[in-house]
C-alpha positions as CSV (number, residue, x, y, z in Angstrom):
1,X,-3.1,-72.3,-12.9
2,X,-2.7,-69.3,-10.7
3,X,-5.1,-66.4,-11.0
4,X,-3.8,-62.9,-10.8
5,X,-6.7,-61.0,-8.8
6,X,-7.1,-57.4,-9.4
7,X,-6.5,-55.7,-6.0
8,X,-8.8,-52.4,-6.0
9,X,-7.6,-49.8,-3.5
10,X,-11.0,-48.5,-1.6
11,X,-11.5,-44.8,-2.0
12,X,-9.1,-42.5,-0.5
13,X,-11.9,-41.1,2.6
14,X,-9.5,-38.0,2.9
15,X,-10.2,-36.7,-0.8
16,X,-13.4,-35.2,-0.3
17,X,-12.9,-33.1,2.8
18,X,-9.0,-32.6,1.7
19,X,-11.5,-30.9,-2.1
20,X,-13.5,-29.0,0.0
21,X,-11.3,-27.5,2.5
22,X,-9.3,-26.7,-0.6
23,X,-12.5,-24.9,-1.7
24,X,-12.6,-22.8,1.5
25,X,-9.3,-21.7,1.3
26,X,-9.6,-20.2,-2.3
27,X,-13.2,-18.5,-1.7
28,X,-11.8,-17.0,1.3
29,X,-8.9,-16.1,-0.4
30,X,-10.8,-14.7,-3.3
31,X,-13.1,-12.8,-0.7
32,X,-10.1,-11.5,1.2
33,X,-8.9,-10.1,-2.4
34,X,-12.4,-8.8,-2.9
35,X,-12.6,-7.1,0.6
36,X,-9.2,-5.5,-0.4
37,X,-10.0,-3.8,-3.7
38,X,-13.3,-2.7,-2.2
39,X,-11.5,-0.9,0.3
40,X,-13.0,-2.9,3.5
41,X,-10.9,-5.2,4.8
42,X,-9.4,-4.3,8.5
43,X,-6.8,-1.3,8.6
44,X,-4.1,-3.7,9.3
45,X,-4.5,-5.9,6.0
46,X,-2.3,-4.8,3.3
47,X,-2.0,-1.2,4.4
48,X,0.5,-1.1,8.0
49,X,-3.0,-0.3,10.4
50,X,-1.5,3.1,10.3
51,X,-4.1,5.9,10.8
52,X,-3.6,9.4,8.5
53,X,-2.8,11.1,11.5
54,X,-0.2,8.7,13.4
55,X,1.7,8.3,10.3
56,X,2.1,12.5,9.9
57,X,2.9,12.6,13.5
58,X,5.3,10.3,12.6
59,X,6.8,12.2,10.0
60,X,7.2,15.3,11.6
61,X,8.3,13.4,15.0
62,X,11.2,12.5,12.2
63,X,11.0,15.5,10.8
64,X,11.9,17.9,14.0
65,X,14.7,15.1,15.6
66,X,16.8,15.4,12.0
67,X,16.8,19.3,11.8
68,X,17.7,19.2,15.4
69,X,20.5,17.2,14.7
70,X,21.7,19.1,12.0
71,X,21.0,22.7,14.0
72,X,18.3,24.1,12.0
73,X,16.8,27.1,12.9
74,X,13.2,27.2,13.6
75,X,12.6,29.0,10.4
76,X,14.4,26.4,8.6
77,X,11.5,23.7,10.6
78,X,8.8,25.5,9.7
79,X,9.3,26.1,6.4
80,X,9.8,22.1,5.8
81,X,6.9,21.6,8.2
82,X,4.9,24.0,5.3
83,X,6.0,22.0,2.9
84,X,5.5,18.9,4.9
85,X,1.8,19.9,5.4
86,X,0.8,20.8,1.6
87,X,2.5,17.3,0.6
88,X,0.2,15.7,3.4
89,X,-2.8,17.8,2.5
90,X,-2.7,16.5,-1.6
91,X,-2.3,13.2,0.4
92,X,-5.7,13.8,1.4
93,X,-7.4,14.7,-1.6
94,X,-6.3,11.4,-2.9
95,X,-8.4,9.1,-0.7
96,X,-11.5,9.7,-2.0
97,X,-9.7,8.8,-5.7
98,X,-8.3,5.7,-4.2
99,X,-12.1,4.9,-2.8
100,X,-13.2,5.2,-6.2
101,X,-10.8,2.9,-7.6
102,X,-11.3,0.5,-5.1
103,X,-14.8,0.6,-6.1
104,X,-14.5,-0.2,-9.3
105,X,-12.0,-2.7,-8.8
106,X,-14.4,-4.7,-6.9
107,X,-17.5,-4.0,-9.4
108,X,-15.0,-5.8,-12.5
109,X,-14.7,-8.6,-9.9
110,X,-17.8,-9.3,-8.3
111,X,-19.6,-9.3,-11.8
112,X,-21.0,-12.2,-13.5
113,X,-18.1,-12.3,-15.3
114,X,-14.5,-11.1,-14.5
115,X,-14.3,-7.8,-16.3
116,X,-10.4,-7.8,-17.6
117,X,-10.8,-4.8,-19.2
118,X,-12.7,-3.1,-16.4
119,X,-9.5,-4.3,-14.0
120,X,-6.6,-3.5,-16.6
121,X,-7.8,0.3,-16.6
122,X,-8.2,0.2,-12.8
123,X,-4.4,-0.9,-12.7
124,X,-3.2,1.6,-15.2
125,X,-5.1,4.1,-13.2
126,X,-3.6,3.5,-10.1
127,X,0.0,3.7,-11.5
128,X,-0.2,7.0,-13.0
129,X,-2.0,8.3,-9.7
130,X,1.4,6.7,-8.5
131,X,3.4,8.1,-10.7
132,X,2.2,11.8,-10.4
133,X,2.1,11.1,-5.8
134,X,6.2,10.3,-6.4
135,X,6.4,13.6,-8.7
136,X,5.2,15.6,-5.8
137,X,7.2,13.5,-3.1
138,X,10.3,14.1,-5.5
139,X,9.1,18.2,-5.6
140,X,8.6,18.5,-2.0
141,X,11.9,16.7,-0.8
142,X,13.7,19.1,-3.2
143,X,12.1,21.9,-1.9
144,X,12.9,21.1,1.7
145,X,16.6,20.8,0.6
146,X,16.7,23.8,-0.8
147,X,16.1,25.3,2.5
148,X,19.0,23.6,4.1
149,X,22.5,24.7,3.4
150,X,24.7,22.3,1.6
151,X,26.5,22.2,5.1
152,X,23.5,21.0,6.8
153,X,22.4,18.6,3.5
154,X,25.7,16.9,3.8
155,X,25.3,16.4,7.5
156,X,21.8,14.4,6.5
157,X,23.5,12.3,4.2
158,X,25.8,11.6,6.1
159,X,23.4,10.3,9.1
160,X,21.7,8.5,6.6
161,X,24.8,6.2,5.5
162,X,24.8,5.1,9.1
């Protein structure tokens, strides 16, 4: 009779490298999550690399080539430039908040434990500091129209279908 022999494959020798490069990836993905929430990862990760001062040059850059287009007078510009620089200036204020959250954000998740509650009150945090940025943004963008005339408002709109 005819024996049937058991044929044993030999051990993969790519699974334990292939394990512990999968290993790498997820504590350096963890760590670049970490570095993140802590608020010291490079400029560029997550947040454009913009600094505070090229994005408001920006802005009013923006700012002064729209009015110009739409004939504004230079009181017209400097009132939204006012109102331009108090929205930027409550920008300000806010880093040292968004430090702090950062902060503890990274204390829940560098623990000996994950602290879920710790990070769900980060989160709920951070969305009403959200919520009351885009109530000011909303304030301040109908304040600057309200020193446009509907003339000029319409002109805007109309540049901004296009």
């Amino acid at each position: 009779m005819d024996t049937i022999e058991t044929v044993t494959r030999p051990a993969s020798r790519w699974k334990k490298p292939s394990l512990i490069a999968l290993g790498l990836v997820a504590v350096l993905g963890a760590a670049a999550g970490i570095a993140w929430a802590a608020g010291v990862a490079p400029a560029a990760f997550g947040h454009g690399g913009a600094s505070a001062a090229a994005i408001r040059d920006h802005v009013e850059f923006r700012v002064h080539r729209a009015l110009k287009q739409v004939s504004a007078t230079q009181a017209q510009e400097d009132q939204i430039l006012a109102i331009i620089d108090g929205l930027f200036a409550e920008h300000q204020q806010m880093a040292g908040e968004r430090a702090l959250l950062h902060q503890r954000a990274a204390a829940a998740l560098t623990g000996a434990t994950v602290d879920r509650v710790a990070l769900e009150a980060v989160r709920v945090e951070a969305l009403q500091r959200v919520d009351l940025a885009s109530k000011d943004l909303v304030k301040a963008i109908g304040d600057i129209a309200e020193v446009l005339t509907p003339a000029q408002r319409q002109q805007l709109a109309a540049m901004h279908k296009h």
